[in-house]
DRENDO-1510 file (C-alpha; in Angstrom, 1 decimal, always signed):
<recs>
REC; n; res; u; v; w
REC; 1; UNK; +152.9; +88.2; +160.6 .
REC; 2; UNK; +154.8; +86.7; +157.8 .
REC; 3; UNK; +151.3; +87.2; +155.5 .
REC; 4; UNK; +151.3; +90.5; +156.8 .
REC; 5; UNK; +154.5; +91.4; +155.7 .
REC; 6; UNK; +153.8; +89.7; +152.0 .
REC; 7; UNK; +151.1; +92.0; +151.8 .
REC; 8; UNK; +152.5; +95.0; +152.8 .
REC; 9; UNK; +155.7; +94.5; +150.1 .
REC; 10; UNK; +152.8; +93.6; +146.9 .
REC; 11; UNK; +150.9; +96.6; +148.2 .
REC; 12; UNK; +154.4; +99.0; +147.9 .
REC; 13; UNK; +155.0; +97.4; +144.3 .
REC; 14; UNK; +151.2; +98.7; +142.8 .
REC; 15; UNK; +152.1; +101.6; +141.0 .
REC; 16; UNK; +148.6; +103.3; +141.0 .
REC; 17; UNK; +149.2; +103.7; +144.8 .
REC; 18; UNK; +152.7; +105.7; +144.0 .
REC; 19; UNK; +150.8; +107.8; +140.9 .
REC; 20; UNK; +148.4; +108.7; +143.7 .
REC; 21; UNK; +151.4; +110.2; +146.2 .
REC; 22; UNK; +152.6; +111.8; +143.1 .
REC; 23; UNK; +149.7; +113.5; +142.2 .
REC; 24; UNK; +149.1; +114.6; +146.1 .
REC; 25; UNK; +153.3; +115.8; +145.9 .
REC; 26; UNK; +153.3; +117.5; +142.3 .
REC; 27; UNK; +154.3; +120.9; +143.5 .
REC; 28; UNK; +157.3; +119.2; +145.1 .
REC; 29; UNK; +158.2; +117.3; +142.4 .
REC; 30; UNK; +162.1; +118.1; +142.0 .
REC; 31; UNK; +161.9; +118.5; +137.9 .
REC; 32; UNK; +159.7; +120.6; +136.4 .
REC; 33; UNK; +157.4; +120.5; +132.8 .
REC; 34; UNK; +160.1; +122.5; +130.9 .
REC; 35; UNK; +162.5; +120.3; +131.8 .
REC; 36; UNK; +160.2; +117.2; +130.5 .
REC; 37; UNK; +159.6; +118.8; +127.4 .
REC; 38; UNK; +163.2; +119.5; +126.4 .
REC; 39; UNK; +164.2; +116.2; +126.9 .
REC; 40; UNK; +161.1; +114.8; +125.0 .
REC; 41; UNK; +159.0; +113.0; +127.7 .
REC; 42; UNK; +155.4; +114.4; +127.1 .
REC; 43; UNK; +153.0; +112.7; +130.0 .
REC; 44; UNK; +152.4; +113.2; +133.3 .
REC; 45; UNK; +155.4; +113.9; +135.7 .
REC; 46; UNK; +153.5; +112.2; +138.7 .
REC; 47; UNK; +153.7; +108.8; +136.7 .
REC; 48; UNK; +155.9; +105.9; +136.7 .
REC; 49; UNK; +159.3; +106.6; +135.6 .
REC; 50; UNK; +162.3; +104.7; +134.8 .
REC; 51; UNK; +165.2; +104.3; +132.1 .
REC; 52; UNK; +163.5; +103.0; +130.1 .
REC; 53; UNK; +161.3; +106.0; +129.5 .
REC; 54; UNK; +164.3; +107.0; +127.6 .
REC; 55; UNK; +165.6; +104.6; +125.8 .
REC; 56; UNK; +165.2; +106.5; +122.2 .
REC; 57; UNK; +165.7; +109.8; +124.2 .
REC; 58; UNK; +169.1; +111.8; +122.8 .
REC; 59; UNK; +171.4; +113.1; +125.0 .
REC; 60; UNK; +171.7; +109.9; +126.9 .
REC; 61; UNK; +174.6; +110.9; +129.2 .
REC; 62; UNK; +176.5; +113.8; +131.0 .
REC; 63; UNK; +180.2; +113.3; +131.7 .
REC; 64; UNK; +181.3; +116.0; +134.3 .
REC; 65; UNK; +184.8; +116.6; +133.5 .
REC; 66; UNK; +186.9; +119.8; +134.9 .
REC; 67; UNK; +189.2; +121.4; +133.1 .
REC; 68; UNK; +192.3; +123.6; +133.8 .
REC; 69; UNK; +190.4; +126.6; +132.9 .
REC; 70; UNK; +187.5; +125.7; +135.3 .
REC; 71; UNK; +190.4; +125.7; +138.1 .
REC; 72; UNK; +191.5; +128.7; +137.5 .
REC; 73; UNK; +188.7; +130.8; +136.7 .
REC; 74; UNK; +186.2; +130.3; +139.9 .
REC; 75; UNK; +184.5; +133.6; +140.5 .
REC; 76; UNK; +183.6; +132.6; +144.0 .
REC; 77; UNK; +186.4; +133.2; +145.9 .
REC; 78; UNK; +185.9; +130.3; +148.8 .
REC; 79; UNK; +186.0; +127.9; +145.9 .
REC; 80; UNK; +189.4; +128.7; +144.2 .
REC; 81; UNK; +190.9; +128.6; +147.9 .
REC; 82; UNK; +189.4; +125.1; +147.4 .
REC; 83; UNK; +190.6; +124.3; +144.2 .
REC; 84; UNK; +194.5; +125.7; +145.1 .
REC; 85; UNK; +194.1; +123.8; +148.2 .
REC; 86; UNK; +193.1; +120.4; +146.3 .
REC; 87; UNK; +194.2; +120.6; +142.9 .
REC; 88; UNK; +195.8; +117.1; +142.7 .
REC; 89; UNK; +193.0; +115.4; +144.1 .
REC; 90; UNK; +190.6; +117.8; +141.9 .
REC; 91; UNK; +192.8; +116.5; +138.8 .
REC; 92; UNK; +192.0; +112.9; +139.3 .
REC; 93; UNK; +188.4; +113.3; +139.6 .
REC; 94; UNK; +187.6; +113.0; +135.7 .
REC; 95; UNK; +189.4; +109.6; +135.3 .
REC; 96; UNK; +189.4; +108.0; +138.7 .
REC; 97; UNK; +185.4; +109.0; +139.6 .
REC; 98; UNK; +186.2; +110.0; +143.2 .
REC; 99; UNK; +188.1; +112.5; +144.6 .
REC; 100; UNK; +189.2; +113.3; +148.6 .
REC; 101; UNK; +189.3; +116.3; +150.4 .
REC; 102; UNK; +192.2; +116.1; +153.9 .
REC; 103; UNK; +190.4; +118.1; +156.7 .
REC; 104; UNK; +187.5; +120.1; +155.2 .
REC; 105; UNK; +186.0; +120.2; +157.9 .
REC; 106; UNK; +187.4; +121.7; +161.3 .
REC; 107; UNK; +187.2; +119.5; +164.5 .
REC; 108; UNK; +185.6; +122.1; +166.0 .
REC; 109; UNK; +182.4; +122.1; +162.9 .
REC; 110; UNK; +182.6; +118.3; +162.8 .
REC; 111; UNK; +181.6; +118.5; +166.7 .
REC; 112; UNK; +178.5; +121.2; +165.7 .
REC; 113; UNK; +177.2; +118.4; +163.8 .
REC; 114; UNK; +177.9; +115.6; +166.4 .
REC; 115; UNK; +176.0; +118.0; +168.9 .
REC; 116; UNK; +173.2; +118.8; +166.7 .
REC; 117; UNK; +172.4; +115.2; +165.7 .
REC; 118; UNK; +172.2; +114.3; +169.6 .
REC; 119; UNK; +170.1; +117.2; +170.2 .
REC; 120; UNK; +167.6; +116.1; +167.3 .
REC; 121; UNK; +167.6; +112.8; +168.2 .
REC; 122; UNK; +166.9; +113.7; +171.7 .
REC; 123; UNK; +164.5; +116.1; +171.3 .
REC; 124; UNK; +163.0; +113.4; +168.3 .
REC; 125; UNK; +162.8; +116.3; +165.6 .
REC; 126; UNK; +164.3; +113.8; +163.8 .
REC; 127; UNK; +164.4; +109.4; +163.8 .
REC; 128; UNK; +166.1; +106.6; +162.0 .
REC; 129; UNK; +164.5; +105.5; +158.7 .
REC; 130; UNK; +162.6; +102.1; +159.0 .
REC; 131; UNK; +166.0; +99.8; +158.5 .
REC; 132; UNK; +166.8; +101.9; +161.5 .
REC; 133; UNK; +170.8; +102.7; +160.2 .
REC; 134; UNK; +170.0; +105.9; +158.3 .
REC; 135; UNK; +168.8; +109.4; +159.7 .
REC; 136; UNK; +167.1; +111.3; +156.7 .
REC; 137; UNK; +166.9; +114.8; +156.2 .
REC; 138; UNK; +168.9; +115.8; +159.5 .
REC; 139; UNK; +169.9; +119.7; +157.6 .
REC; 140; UNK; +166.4; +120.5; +157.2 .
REC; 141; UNK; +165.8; +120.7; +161.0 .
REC; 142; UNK; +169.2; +122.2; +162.3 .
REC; 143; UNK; +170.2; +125.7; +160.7 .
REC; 144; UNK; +173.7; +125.0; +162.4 .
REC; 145; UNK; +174.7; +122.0; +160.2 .
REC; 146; UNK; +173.2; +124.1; +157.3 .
REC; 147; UNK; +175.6; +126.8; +158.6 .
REC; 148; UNK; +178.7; +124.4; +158.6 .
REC; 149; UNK; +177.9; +122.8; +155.2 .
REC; 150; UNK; +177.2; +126.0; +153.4 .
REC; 151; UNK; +180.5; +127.7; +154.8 .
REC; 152; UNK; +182.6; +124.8; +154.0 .
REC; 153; UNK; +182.3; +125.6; +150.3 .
REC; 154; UNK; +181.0; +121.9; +149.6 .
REC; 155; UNK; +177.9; +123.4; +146.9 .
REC; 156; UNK; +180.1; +125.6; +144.9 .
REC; 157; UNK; +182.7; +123.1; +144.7 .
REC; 158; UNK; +179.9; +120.5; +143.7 .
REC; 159; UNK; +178.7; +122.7; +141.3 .
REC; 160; UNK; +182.8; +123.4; +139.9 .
REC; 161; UNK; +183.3; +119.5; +139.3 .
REC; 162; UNK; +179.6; +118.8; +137.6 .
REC; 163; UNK; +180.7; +122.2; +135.2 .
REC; 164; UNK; +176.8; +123.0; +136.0 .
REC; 165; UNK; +174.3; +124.4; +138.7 .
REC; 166; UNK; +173.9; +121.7; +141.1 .
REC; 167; UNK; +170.8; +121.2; +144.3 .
REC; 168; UNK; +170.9; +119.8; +147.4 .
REC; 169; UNK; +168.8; +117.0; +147.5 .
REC; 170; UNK; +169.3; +114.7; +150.6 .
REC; 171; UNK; +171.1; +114.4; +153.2 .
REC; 172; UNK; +171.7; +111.1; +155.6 .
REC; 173; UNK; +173.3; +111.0; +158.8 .
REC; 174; UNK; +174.4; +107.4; +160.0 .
REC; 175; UNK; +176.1; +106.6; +163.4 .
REC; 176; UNK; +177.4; +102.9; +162.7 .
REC; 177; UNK; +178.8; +101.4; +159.3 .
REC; 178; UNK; +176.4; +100.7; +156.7 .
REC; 179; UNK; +177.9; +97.6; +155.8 .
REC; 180; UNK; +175.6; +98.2; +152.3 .
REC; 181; UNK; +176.6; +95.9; +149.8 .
REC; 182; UNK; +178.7; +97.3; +146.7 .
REC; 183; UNK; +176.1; +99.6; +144.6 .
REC; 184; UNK; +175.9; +102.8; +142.5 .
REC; 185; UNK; +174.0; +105.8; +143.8 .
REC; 186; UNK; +172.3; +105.7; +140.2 .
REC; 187; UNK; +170.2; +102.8; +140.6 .
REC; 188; UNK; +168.3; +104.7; +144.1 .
REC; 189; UNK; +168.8; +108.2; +142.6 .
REC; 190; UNK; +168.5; +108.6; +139.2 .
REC; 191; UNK; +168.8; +111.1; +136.1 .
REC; 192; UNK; +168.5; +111.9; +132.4 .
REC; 193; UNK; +171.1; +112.2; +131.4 .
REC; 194; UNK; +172.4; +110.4; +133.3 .
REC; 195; UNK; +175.4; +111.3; +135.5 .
REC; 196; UNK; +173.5; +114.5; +137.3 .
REC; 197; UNK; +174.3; +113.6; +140.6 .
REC; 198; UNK; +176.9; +114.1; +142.9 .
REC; 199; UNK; +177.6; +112.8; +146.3 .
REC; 200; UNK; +179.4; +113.8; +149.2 .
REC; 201; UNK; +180.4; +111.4; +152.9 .
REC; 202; UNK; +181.6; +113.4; +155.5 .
REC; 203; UNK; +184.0; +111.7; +158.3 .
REC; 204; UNK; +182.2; +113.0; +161.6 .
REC; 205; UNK; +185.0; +110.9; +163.5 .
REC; 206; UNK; +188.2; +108.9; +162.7 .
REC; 207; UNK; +187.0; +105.8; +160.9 .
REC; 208; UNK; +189.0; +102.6; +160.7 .
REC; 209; UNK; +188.6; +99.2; +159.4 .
REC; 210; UNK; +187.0; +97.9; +162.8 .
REC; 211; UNK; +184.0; +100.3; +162.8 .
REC; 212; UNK; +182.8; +99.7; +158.8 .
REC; 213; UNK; +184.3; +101.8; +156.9 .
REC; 214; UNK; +183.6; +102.4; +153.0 .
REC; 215; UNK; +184.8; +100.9; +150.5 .
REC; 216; UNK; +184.7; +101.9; +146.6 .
REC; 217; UNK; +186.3; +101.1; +143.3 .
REC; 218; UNK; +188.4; +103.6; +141.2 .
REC; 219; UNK; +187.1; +103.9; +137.8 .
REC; 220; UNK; +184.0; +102.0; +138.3 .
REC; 221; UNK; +182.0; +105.3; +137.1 .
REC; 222; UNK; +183.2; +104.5; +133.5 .
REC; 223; UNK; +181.2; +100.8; +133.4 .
REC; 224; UNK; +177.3; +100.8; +131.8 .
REC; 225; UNK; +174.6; +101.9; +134.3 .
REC; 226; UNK; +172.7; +99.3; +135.5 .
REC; 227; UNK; +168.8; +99.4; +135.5 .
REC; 228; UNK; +166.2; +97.4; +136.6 .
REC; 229; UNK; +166.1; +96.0; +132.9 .
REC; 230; UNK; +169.9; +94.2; +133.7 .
REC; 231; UNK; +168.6; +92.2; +136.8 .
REC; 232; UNK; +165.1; +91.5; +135.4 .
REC; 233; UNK; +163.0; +94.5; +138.0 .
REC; 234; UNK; +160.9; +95.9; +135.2 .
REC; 235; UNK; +157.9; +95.1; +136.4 .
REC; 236; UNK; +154.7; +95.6; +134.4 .
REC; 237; UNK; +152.1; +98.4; +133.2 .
REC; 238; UNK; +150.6; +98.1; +137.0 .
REC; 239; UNK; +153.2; +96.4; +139.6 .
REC; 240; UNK; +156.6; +97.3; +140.3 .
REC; 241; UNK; +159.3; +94.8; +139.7 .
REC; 242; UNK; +159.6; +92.3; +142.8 .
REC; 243; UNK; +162.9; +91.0; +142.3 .
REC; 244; UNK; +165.1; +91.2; +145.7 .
REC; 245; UNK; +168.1; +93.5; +145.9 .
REC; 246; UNK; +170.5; +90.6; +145.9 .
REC; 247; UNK; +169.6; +90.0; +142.1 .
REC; 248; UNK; +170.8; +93.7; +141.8 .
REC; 249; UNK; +174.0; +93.0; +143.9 .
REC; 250; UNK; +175.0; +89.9; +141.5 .
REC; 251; UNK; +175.1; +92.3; +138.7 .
REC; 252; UNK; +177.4; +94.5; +140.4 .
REC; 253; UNK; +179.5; +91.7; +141.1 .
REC; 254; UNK; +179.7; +90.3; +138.2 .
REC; 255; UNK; +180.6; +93.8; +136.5 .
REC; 256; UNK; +183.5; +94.3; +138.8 .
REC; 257; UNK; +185.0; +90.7; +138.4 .
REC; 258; UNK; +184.8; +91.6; +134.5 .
REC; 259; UNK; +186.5; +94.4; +134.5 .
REC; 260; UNK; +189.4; +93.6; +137.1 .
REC; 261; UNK; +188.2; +96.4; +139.3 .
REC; 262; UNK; +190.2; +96.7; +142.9 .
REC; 263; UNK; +188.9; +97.7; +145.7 .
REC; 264; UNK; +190.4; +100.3; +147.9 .
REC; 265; UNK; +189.0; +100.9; +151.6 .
REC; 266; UNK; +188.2; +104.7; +152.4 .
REC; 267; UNK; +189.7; +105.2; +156.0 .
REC; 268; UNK; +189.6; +108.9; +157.3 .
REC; 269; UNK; +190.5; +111.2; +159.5 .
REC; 270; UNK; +187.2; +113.6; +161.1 .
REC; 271; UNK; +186.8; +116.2; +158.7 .
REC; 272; UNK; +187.5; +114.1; +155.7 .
REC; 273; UNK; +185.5; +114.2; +152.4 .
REC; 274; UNK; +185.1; +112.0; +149.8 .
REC; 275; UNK; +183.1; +112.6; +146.9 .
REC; 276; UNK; +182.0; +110.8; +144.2 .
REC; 277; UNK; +180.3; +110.4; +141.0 .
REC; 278; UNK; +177.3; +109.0; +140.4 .
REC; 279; UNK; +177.9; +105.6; +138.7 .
REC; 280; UNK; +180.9; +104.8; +141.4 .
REC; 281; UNK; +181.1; +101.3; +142.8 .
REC; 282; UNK; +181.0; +101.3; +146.5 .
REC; 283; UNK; +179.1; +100.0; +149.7 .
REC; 284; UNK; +180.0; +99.4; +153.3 .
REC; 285; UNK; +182.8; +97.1; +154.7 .
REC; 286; UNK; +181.8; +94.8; +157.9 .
REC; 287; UNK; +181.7; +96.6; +161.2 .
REC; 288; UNK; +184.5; +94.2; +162.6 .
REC; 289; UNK; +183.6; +96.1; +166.6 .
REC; 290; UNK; +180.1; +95.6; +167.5 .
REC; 291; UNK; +180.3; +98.2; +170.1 .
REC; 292; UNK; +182.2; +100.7; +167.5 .
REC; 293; UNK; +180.8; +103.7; +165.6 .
REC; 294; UNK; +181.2; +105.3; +162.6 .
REC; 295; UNK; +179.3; +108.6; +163.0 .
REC; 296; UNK; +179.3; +109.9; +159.3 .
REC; 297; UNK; +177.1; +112.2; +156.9 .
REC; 298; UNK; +176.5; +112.1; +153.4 .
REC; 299; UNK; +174.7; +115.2; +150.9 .
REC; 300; UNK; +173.3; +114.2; +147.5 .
REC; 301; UNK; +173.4; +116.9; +144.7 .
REC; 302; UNK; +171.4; +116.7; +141.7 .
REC; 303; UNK; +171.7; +118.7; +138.6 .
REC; 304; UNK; +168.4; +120.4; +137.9 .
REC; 305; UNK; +168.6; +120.9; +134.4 .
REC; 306; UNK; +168.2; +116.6; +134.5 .
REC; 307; UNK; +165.0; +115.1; +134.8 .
REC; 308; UNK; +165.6; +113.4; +138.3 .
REC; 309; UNK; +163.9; +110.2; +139.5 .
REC; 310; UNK; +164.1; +106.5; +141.4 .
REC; 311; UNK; +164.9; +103.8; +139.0 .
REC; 312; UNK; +164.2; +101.3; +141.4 .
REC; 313; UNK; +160.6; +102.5; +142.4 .
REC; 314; UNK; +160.3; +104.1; +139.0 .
REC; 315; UNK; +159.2; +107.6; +140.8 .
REC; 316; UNK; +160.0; +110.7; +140.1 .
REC; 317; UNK; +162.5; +112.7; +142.4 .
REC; 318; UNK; +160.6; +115.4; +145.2 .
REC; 319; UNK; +161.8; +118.2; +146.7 .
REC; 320; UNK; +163.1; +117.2; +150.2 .
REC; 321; UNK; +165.6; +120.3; +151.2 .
</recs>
């Protein structure tokens, strides 16, 4: 079994096998030719990608910032009620890289989505990813969480704080803590610029420190990315980089301990949001009640004018809403 296994992991890291899946999943492939071009990347969008692909590239980085002006000139009405409802927490979202959002959500939505999920898992439209914590792509196969994510005014706000058009890309339900180590969304999702993606976590229940919740650190959006050239994961012209994720993690680690960074732990109320930029610090506290959940759902936005890809696998970003 354990040869098995050893196998299975070279076999993920040969990068022919992922140009292949590319090739098969080019029309779903979430940036398109123009978008290559302008940024100066002139091969194939099926093959391996990462940031180092850029490295002479201009226009290294996007830094979302929103203005007074942008608060008080939303066109869509459903927005502004957003922005007048939040515009403290809206304020801090430039310098602190986070911002949350008291009660978004009804109890009455928040229990559409607990009632969906159950359905879907019942009915298995839908399963748990192979860690068996995560279940992926839960909006595509209900129409009534798409109904109570599209009418809470989530997108346009998304699209407000990134001061460009933004795209659902993912979504993840989980129903216990992740208890994921500290980590930025930009090392699994990735863009050039960079700083095209936005994140949201939805509280589907009240969470407190027993059940895992999150944890994150204010300001951490401002240190350098970190690549897989920073924990040694480059790889080479054929294999993926094999170094384990805890080579990543003691990067992170050390970063924060440089910087003095504190950590704050995210406990909300059902119907909370919290959303946050794309280089924020955060991860998963210990689930201190084994029997405890933490039912919770979290929507990825990417901006499609960015060239969108996985630094970690070095793929490039498909269409999966």
């Amino acid at each position: 079994m354990a040869l098995k296994k050893h196998l299975e992991e070279w076999a993920l890291r040969l990068k022919p096998l992922h140009w292949g899946y590319n090739l098969l999943n080019r029309n779903r492939i979430l940036s398109d030719r123009a978008t290559f071009r302008r940024y100066g990347v002139h091969r194939p969008r099926w093959f391996s990608i990462n940031a180092s692909t850029f490295a002479n590239k201009p226009d290294r980085e996007w830094w979302p910032e929103v203005s007074e002006s942008h608060m008080t000139s939303a066109s869509d009405p459903l927005v502004q009620n957003l922005v007048d409802r939040y515009s403290n927490e809206i304020r801090s979202w430039t310098e602190e890289g986070y911002l949350v959002l008291p009660g978004l959500l009804s109890g009455e939505n928040v229990e559409i989505v607990n009632d969906e999920i159950d359905r879907l898992l019942q009915k298995e439209e839908v399963g748990f990813n192979r860690q068996g914590n995560k279940i992926m792509f839960a909006l595509r196969k209900s129409e009534a969480v798409r109904k109570v994510i599209d009418e809470s005014g989530l997108h346009p706000l998304m699209d407000l704080l990134m001061g460009k058009e933004t795209a659902l890309f993912q979504s993840i339900n989980f129903l216990r803590g992740s208890e994921q180590g500290t980590h930025s969304d930009s090392i699994h999702m990735s863009t050039h610029p960079r700083g095209g993606l936005i994140a949201a976590w939805i509280a589907l229940e009240d969470i407190s420190e027993e059940n895992g919740p999150l944890h994150y650190y204010p300001g951490s959006h401002k240190l350098p990315y970190i690549d897989n050239v920073d924990f040694g994961n480059e790889g080479n012209a054929l294999m993926l980089g094999g170094k384990p994720y805890a080579a990543y993690t003691q990067v992170v680690n050390e970063r924060i301990d440089q910087a003095g960074l504190e950590k704050k732990i995210f406990t909300p109320k059902k119907g909370d949001v919290f959303i946050w930029h794309a280089n924020l610090l955060h991860g998963g506290e210990p689930i201190g009640d084994p029997n405890s959940t933490r039912k919770s759902m979290v929507l990825h936005y990417f901006a499609p004018d960015h060239i969108c890809y996985h630094e970690i696998s070095q793929r490039p970003a498909l269409k999966m809403l």
